[in-house]
C-alpha positions as a LaTeX table, in Angstrom:
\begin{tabular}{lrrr}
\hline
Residue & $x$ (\AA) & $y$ (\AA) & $z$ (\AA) \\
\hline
Unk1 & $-26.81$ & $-189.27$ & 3.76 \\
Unk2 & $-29.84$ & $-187.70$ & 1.83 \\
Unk3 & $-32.10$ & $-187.77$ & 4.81 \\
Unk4 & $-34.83$ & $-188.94$ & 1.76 \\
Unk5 & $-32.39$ & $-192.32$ & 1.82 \\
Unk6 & $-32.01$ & $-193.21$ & 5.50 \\
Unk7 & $-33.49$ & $-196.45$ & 6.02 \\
Unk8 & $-37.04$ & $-195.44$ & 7.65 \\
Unk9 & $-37.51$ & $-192.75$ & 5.26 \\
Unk10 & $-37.25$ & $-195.21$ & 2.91 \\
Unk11 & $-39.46$ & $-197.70$ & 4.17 \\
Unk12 & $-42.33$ & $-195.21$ & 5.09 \\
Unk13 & $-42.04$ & $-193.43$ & 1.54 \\
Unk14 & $-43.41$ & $-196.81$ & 0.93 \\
Unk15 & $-46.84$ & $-195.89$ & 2.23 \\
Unk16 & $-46.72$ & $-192.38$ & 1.76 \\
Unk17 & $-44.83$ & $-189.61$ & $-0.14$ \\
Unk18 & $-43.23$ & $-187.53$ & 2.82 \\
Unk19 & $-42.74$ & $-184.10$ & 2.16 \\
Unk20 & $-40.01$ & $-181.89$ & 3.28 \\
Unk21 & $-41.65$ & $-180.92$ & 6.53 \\
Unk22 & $-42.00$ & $-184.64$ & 7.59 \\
Unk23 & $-38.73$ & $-185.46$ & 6.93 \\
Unk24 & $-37.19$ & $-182.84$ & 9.09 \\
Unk25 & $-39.38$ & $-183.89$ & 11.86 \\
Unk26 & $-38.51$ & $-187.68$ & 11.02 \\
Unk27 & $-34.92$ & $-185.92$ & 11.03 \\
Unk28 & $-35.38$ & $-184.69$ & 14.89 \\
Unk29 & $-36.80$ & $-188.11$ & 16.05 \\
Unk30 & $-32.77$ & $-189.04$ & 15.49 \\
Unk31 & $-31.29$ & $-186.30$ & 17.75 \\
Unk32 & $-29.96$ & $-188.76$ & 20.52 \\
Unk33 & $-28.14$ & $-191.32$ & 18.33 \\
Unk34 & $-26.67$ & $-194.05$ & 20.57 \\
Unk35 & $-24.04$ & $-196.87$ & 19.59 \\
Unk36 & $-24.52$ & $-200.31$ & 21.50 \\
Unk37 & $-22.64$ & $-203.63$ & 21.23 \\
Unk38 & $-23.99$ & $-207.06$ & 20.37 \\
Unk39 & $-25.18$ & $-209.39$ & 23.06 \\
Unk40 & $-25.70$ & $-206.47$ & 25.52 \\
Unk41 & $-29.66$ & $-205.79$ & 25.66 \\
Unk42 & $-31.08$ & $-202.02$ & 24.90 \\
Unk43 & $-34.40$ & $-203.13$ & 26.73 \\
Unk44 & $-34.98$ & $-205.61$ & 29.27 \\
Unk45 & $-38.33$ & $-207.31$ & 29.22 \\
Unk46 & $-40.26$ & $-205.93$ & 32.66 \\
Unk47 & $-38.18$ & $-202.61$ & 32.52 \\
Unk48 & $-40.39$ & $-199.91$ & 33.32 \\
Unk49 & $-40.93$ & $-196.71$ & 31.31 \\
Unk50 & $-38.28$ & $-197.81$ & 28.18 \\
Unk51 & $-37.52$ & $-196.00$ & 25.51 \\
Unk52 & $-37.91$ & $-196.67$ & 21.56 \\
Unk53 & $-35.20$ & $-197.07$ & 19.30 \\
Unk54 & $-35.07$ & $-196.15$ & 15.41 \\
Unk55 & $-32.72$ & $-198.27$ & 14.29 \\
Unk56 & $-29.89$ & $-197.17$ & 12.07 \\
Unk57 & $-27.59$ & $-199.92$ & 11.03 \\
Unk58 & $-26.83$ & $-203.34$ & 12.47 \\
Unk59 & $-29.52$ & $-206.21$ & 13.52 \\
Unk60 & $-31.44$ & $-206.46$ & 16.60 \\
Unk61 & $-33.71$ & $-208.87$ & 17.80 \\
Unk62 & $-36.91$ & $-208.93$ & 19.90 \\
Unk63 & $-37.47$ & $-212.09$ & 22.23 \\
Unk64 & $-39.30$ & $-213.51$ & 24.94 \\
Unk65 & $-37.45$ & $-215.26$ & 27.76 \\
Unk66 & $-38.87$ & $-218.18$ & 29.33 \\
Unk67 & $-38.58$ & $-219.47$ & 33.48 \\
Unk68 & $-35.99$ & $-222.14$ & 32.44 \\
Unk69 & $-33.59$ & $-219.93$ & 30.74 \\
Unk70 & $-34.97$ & $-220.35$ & 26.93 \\
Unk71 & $-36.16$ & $-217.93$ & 24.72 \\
Unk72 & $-38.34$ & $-217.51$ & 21.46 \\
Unk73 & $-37.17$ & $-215.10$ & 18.97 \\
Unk74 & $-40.38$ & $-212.96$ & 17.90 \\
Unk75 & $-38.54$ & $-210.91$ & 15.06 \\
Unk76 & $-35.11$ & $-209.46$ & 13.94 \\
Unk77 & $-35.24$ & $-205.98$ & 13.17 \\
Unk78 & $-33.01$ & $-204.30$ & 10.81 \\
Unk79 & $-32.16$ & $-200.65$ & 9.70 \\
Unk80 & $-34.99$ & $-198.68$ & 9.36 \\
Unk81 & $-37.22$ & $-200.34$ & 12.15 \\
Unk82 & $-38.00$ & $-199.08$ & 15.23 \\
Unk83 & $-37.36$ & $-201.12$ & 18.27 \\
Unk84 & $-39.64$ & $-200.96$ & 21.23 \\
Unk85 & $-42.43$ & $-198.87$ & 19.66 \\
Unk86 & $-45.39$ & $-201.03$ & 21.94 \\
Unk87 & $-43.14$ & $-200.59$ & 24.86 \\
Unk88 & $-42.70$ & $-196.79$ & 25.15 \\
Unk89 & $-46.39$ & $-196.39$ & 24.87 \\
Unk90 & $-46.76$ & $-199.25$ & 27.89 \\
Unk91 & $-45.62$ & $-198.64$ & 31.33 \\
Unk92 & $-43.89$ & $-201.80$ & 31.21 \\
Unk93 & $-41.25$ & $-204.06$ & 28.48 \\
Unk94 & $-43.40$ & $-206.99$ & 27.62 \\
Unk95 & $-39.74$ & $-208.52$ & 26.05 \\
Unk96 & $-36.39$ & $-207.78$ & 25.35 \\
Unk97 & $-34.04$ & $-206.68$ & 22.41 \\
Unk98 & $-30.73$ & $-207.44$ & 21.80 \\
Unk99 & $-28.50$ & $-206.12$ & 19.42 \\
Unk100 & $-27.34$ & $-209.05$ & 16.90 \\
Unk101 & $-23.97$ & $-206.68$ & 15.91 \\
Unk102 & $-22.89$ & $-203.61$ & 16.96 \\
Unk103 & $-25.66$ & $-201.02$ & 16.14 \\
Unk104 & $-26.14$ & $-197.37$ & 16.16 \\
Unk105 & $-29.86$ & $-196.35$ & 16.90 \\
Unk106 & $-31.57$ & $-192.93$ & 17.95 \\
Unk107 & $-33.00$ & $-193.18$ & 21.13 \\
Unk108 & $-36.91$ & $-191.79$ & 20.81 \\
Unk109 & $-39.04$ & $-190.80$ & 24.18 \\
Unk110 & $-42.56$ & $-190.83$ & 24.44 \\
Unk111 & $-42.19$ & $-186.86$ & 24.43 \\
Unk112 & $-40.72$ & $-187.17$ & 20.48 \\
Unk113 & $-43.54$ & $-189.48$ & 19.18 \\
Unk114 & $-46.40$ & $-187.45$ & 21.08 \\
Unk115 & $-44.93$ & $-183.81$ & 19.44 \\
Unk116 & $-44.06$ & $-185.73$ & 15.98 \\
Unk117 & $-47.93$ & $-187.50$ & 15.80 \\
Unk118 & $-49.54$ & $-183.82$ & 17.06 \\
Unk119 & $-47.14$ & $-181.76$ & 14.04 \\
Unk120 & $-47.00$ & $-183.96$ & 11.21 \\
Unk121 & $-50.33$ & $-186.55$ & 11.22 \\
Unk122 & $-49.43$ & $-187.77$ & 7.97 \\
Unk123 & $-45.89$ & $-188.91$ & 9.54 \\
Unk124 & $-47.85$ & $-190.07$ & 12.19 \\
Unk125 & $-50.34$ & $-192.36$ & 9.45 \\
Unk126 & $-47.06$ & $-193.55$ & 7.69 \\
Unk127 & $-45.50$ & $-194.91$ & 11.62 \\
Unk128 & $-48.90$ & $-196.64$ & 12.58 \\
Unk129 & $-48.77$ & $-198.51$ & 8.80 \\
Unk130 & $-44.92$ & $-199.70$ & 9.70 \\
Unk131 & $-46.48$ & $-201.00$ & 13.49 \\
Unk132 & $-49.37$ & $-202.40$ & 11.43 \\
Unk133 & $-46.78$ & $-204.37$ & 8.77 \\
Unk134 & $-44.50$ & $-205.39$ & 12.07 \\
Unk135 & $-47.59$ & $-207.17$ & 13.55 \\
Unk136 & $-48.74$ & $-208.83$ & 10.25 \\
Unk137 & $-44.97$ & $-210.19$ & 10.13 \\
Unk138 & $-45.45$ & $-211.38$ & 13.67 \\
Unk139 & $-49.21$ & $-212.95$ & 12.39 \\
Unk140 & $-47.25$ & $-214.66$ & 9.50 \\
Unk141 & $-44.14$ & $-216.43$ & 11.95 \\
Unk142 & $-47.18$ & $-217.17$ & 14.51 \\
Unk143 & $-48.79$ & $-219.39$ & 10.76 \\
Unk144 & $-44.98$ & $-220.34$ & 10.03 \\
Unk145 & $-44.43$ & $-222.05$ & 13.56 \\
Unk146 & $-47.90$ & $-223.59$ & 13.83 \\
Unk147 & $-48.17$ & $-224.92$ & 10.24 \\
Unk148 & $-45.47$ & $-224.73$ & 7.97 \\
Unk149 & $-42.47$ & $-227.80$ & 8.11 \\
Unk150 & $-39.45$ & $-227.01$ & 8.66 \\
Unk151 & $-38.49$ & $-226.58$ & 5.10 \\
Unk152 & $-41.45$ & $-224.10$ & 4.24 \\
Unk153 & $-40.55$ & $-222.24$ & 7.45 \\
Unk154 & $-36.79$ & $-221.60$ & 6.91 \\
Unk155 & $-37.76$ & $-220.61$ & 3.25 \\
Unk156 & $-40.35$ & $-218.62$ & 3.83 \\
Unk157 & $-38.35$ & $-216.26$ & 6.34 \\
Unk158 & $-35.02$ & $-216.00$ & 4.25 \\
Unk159 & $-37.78$ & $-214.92$ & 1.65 \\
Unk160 & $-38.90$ & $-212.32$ & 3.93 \\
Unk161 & $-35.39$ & $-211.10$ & 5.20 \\
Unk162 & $-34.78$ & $-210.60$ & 1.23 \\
Unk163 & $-37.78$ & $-208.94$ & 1.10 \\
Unk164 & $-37.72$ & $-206.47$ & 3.64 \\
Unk165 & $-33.96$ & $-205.43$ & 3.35 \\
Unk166 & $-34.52$ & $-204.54$ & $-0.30$ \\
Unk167 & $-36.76$ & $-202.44$ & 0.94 \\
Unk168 & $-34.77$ & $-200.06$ & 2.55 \\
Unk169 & $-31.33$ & $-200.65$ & $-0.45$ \\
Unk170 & $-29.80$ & $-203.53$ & 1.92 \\
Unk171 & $-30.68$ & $-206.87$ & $-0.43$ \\
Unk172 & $-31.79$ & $-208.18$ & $-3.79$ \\
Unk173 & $-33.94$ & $-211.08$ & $-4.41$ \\
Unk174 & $-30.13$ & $-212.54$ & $-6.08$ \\
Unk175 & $-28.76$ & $-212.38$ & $-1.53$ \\
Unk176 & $-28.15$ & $-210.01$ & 1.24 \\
Unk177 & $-25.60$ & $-210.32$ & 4.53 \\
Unk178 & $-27.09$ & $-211.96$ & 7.21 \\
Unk179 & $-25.04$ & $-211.78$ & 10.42 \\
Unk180 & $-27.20$ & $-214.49$ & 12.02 \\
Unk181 & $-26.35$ & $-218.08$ & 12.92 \\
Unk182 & $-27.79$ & $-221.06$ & 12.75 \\
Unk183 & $-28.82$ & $-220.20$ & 16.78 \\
Unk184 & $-30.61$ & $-217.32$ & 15.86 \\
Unk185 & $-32.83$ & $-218.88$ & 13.31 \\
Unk186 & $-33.30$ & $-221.84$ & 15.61 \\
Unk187 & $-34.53$ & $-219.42$ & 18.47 \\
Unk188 & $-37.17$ & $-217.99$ & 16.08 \\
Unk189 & $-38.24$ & $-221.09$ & 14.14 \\
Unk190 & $-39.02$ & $-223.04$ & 16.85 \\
Unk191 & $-36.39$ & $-225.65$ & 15.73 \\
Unk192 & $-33.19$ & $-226.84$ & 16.96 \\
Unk193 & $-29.93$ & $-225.60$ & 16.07 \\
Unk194 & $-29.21$ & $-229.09$ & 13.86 \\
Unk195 & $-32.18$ & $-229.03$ & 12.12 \\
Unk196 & $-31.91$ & $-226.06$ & 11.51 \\
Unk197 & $-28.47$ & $-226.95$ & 9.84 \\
Unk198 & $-29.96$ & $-229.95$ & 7.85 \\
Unk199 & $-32.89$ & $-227.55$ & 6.38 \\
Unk200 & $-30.05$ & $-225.33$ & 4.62 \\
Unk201 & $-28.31$ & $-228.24$ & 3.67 \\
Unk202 & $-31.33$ & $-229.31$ & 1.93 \\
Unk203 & $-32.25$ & $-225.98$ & 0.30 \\
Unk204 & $-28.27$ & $-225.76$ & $-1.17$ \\
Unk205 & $-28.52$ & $-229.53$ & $-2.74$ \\
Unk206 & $-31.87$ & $-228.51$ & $-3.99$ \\
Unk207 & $-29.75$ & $-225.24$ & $-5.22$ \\
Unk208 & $-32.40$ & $-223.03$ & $-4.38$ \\
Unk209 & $-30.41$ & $-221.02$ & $-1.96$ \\
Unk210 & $-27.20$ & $-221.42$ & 0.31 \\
Unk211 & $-26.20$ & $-219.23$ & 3.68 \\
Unk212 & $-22.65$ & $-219.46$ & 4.24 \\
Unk213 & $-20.30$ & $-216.63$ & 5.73 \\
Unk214 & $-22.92$ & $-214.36$ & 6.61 \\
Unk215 & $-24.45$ & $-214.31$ & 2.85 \\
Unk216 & $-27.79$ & $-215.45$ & 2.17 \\
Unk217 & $-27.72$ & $-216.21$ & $-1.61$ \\
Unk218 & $-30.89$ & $-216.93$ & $-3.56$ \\
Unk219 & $-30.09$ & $-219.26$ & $-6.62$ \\
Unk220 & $-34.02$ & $-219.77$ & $-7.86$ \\
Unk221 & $-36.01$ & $-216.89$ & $-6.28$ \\
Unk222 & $-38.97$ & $-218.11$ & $-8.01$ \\
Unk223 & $-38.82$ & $-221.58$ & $-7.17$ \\
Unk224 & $-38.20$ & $-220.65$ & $-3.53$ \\
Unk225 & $-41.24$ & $-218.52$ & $-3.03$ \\
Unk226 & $-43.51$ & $-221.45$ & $-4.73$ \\
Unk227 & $-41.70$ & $-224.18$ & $-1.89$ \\
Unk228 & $-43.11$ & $-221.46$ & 0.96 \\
Unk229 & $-46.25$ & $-220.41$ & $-0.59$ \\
Unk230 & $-44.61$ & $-217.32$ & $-0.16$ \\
Unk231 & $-47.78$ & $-213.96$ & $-0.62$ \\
Unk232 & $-45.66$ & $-211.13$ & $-0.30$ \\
Unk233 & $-49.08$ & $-209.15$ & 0.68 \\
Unk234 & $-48.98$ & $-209.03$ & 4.31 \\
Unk235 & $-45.59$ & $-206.80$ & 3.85 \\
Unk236 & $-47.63$ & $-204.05$ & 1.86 \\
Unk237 & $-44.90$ & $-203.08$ & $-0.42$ \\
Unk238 & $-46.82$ & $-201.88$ & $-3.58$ \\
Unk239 & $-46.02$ & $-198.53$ & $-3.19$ \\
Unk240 & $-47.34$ & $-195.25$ & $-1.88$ \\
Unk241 & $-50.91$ & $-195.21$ & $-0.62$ \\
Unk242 & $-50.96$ & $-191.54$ & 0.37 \\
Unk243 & $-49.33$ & $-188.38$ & $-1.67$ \\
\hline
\end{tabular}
């Protein structure tokens, strides 16, 4: 692949036109590229010292595990994220990740970001903008949770899903493949499992969009982002801020 079209080069040419020298020391960030399997976690919330991940292809997601054995989803991350970022800079994990599918990610050590930041402070600009967007998501599911039904919550992060995976040439605002189930989004909507399943129901009768097999597919794009007051804003996708 054009190293110009991995997945975090595309998303950070998003904020700022990376020039060749960037993206070979974005390139060198990916030296020790790891495979995992689903359900098995890369970081373990309490570990000490962790490493980051960039992640290449599959879904991971970040959660918080409670006394009792439950957990709240905090985000899914998908190609082109990095996983861990806070937690290599901490001395301890503050929560876990777990790969949704099987993944392949570059393992990144404090070490790589410190040398990357000091060489290439541009590069450095366009990481602390995708740790800025990652919180802002978090902001937004914190608003979703507290004060958005059910209905406006489910939409509104489908919308977002679409939204982010087009940015990196994984989704349209027409679908994209979504590997999660009905578990998943139940673990980061703060709903159960069944209402979870009566929420999709209701947004395929109201044929605004159906998930079935894996495939999110958006019939009324338009109409979906007016149900969830949907301000695409907080994801900063305009374009290039620096050149």
């Amino acid at each position: 692949m054009d190293r110009a079209q991995s997945p975090l080069a595309r998303k950070l040419a998003n904020f700022v036109a990376l020039s060749d020298v960037e993206l070979e020391v974005l390139d060198g960030l990916h030296q020790r590229r790891r495979n995992f399997i689903a359900g098995r976690d890369l970081v373990h919330q309490g570990q000490t010292h962790p490493a980051a991940y960039i992640l290449a292809d599959g879904w991971v997601c970040s959660y918080k595990l409670l006394r009792d054995g439950s957990r709240q989803v905090v985000d899914f991350q998908i190609p082109g994220d990095f996983l861990g970022l806070r937690s290599v800079l901490f001395r301890t994990a503050d929560h876990n990740i777990e790969p949704v599918t099987a993944v392949e990610a570059s393992e990144v050590l404090e070490s790589d970001l410190l040398q990357a930041f000091s060489t290439t402070p541009r590069l450095a600009t366009a990481l602390l903008w995708a740790a800025s967007r990652d919180e802002a998501m978090v902001v937004e599911h914190l608003v979703g949770i507290g004060r958005r039904d059910a209905l406006e919550r489910t939409a509104h992060f489908l919308i977002e899903l679409s939204v982010r995976l087009t940015l990196v040439g994984l989704g349209t605002r027409d679908g994209y493949s979504c590997p999660l189930t009905q578990y998943h989004l139940a673990d980061a909507l703060g709903l159960s499992a069944v209402h979870v399943n009566r929420v999709l129901r209701k947004l395929r009768e109201d044929d605004l969009l159906t998930f079935q097999m894996g495939q999110v597919t958006i019939h009324d794009f338009d109409a979906l982002v007016e149900l969830a007051e949907f301000d695409r804003s907080y994801l900063d996708q305009d374009g290039p801020l620096l050149r």
